[in-house]
Backbone as a chain_set.jsonl record, in Angstrom:
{"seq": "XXXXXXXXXXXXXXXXXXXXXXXXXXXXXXXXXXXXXXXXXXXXXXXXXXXXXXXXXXXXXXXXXXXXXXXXXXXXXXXXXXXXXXXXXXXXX", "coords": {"N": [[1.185, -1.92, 13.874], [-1.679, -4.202, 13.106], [-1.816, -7.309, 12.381], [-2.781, -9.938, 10.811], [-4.03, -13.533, 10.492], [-3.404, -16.275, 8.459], [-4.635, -18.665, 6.737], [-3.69, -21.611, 4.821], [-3.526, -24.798, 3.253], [-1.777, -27.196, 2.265], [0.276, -29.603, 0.32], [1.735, -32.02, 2.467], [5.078, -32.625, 2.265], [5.465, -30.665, 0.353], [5.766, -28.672, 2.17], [7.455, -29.29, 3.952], [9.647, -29.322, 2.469], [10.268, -26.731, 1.666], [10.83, -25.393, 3.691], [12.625, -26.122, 4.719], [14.548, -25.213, 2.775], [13.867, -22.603, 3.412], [15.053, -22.637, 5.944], [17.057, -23.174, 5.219], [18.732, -20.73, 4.742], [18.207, -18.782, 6.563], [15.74, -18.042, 7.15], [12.34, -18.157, 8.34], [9.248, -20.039, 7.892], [6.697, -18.566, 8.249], [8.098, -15.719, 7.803], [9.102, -16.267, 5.085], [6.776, -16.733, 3.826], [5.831, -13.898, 4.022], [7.697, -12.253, 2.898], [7.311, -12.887, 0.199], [4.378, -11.745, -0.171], [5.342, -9.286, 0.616], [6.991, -8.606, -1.847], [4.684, -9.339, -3.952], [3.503, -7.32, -3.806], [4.879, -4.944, -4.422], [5.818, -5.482, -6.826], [3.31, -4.863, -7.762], [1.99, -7.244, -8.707], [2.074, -10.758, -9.976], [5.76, -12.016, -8.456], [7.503, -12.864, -10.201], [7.986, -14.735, -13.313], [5.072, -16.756, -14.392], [4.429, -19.08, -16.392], [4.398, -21.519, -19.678], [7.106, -22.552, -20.446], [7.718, -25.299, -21.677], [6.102, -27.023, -24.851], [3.824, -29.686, -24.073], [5.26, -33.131, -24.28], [4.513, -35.426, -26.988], [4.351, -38.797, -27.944], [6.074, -39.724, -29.793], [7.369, -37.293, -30.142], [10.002, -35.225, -29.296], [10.399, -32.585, -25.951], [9.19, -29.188, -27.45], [10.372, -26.25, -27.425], [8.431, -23.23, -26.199], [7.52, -20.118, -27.553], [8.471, -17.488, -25.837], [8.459, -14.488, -26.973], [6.764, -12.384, -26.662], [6.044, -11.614, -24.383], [8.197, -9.565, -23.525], [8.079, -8.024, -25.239], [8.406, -4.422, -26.084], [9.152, -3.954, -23.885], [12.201, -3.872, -23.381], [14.975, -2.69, -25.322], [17.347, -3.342, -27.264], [20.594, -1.133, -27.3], [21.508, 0.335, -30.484], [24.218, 0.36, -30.728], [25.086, -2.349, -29.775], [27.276, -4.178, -30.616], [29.363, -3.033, -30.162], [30.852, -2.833, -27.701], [32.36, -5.654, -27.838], [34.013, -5.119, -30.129], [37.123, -4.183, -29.167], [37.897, -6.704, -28.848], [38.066, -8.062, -30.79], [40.486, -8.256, -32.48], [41.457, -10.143, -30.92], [40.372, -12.593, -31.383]], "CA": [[0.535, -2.522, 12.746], [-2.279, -5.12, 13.216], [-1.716, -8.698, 12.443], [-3.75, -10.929, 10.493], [-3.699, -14.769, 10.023], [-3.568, -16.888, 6.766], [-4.881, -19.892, 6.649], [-3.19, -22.571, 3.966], [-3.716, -26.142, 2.649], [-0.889, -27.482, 1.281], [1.259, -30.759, 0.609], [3.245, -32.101, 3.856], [6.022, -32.821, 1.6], [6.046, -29.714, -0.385], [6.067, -27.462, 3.165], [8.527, -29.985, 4.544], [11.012, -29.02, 1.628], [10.225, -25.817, 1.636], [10.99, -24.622, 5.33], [14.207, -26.672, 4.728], [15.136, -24.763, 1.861], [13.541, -21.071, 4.122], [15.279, -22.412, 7.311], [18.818, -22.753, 5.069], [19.06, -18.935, 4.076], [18.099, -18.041, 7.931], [13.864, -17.679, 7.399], [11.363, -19.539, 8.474], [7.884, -20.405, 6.471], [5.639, -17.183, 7.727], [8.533, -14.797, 7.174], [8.941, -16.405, 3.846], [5.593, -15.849, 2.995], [5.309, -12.615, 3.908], [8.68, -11.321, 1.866], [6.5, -13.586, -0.828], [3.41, -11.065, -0.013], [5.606, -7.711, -0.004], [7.021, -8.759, -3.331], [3.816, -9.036, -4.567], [2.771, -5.775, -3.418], [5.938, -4.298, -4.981], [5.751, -5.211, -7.961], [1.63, -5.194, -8.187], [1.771, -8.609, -9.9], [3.339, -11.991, -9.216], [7.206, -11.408, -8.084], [8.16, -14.099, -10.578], [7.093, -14.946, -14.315], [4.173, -17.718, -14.774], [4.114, -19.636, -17.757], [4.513, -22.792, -19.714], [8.292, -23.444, -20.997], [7.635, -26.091, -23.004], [5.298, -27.39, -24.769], [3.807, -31.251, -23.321], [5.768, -33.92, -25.065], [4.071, -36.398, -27.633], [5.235, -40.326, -27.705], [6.816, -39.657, -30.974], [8.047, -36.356, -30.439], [10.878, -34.327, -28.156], [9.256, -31.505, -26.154], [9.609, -28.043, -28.235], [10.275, -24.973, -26.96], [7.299, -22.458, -26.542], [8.024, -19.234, -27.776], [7.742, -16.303, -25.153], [9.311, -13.283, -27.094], [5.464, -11.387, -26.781], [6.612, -11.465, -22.866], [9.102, -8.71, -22.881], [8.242, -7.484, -26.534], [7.889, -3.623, -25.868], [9.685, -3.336, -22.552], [13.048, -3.73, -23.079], [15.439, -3.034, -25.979], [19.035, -2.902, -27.384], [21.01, -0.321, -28.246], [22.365, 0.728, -31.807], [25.608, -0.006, -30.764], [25.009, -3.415, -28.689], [28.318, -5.042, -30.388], [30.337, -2.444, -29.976], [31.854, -3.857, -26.5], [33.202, -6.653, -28.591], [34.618, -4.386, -31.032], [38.012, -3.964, -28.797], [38.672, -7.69, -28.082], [37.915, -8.76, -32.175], [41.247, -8.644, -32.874], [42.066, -11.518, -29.879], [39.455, -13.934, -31.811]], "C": [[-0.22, -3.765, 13.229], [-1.928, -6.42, 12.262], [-2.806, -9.695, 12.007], [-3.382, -12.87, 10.193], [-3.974, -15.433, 9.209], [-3.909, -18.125, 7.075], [-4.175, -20.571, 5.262], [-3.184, -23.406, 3.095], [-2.76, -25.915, 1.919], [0.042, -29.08, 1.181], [2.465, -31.05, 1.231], [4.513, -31.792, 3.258], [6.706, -31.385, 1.062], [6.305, -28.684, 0.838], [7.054, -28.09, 3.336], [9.794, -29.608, 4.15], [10.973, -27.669, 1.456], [10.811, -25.097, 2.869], [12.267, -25.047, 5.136], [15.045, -25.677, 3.954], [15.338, -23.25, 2.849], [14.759, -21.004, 5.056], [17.656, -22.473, 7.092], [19.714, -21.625, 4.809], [18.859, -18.681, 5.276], [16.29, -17.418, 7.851], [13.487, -18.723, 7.589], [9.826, -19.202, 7.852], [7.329, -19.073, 6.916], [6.612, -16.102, 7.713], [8.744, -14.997, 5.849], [7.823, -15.843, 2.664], [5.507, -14.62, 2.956], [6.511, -11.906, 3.668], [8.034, -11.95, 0.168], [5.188, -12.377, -1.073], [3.834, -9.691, -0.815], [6.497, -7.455, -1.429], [6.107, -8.673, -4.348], [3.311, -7.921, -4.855], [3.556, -4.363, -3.765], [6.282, -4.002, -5.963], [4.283, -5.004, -8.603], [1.666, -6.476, -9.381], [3.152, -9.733, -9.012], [4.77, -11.389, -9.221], [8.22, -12.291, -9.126], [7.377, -13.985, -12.218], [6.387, -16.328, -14.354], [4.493, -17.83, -16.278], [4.737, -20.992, -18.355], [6.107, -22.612, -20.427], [8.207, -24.094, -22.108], [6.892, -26.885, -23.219], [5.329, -29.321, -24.463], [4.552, -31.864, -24.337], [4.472, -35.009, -25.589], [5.14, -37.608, -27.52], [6.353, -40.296, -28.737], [8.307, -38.15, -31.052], [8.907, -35.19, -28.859], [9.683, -32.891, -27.774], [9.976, -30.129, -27.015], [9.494, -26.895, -27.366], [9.212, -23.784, -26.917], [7.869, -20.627, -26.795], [7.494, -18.21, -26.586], [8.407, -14.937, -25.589], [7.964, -12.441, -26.619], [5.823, -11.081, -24.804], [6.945, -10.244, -22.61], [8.751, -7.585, -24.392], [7.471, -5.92, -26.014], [8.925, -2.715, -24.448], [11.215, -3.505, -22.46], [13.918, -3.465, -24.518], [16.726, -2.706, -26.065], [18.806, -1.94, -27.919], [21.408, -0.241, -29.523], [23.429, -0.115, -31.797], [25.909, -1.268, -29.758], [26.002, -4.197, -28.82], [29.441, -4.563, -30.482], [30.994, -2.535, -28.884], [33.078, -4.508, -27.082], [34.113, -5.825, -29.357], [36.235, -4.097, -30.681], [38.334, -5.48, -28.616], [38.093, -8.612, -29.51], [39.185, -8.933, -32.869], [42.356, -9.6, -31.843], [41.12, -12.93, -30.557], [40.154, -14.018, -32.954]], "O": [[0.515, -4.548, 13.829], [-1.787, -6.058, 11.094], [-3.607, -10.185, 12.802], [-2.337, -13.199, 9.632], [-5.176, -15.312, 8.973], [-3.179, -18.642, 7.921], [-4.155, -19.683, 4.41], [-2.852, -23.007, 1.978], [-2.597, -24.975, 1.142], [0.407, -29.544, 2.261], [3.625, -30.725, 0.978], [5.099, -30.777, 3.634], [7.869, -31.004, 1.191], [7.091, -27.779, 0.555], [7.994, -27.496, 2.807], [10.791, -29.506, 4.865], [12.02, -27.335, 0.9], [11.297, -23.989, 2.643], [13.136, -24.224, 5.425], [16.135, -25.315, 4.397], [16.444, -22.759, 3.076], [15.445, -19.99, 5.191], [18.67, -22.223, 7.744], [20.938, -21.554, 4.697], [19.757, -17.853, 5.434], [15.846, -16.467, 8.496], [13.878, -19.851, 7.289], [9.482, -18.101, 7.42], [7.403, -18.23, 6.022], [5.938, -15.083, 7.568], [8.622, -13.972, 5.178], [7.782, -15.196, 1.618], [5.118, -14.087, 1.917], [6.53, -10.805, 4.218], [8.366, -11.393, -0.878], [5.012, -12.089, -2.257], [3.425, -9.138, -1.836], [6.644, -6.358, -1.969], [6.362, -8.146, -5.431], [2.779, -7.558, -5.904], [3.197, -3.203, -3.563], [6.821, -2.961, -6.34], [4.125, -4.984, -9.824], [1.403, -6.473, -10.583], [4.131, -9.713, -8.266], [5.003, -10.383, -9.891], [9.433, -12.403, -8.944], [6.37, -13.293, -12.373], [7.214, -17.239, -14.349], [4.735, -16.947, -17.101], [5.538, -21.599, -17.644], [5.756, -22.489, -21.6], [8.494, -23.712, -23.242], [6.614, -27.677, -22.318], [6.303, -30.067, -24.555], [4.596, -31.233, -25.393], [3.6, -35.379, -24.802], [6.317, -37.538, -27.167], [7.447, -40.811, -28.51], [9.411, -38.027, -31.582], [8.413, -34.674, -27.856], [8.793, -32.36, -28.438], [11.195, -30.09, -27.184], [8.511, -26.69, -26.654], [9.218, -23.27, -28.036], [8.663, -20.132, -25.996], [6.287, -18.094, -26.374], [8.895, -14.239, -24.7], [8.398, -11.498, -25.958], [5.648, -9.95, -24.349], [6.358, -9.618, -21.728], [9.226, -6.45, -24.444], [6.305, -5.932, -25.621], [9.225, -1.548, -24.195], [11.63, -3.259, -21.327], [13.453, -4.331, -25.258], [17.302, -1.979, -25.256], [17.858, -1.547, -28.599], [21.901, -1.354, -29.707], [23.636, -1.065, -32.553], [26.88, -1.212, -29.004], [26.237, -4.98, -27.9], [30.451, -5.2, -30.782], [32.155, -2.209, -29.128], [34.267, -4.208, -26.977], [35.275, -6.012, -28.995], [36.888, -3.77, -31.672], [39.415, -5.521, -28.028], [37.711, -9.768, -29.325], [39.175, -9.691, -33.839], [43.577, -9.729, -31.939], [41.273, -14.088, -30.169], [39.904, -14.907, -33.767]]}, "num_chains": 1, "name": "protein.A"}
C-alpha cells in the first residue's frame, strides 16, 4: 500500500496534550490519526456526533439545554414492552 503525507497546522498546546493523552493508551499522534481517518471511512461520516449542547449563556440567564431529539428521531426505537424488565423487581421497591 502506498503512503501519503498530511500536512497539519495546529495549536502546540493542543498536540502537546494530545500525544500525551495517544502516548497513554500505547499510540502515538500519526497512528491516532489514522484510526481517526479509518473511522471516518467506516462510518462514511464523522466517527463522533458534532453539535452544540447548549445553548451560549446570557448575563442574566443559566445556559439551557438545546434540544437534539431530531438527531436520532427515526433511527432508533423502544419496544412495546420496554418496562417489562422492571416488572420482576417491582415488588422489591
Amino acid at each position: 500500500m502506498a503512503t501519503a503525507n498530511i500536512n497539519v497546522r495546529t495549536d502546540a498546546e493542543l498536540k502537546a496534550r494530545a500525544q500525551q493523552i495517544f502516548e497513554s493508551i500505547g499510540l502515538d499522534l500519526s497512528t491516532a490519526v489514522n484510526l481517526f481517518l479509518k473511522q471516518t471511512v467506516r462510518a462514511n461520516n464523522l466517527p463522533f456526533v458534532v453539535g452544540v449542547m447548549f445553548a451560549a449563556a446570557t448575563e442574566s440567564a443559566a445556559p439551557k439545554r438545546v434540544s437534539r431529539r431530531g438527531v436520532w428521531k427515526g433511527k432508533y426505537s423502544l419496544p412495546e414492552n420496554f418496562d417489562a424488565p422492571l416488572d420482576d423487581f417491582k415488588e422489591y421497591m
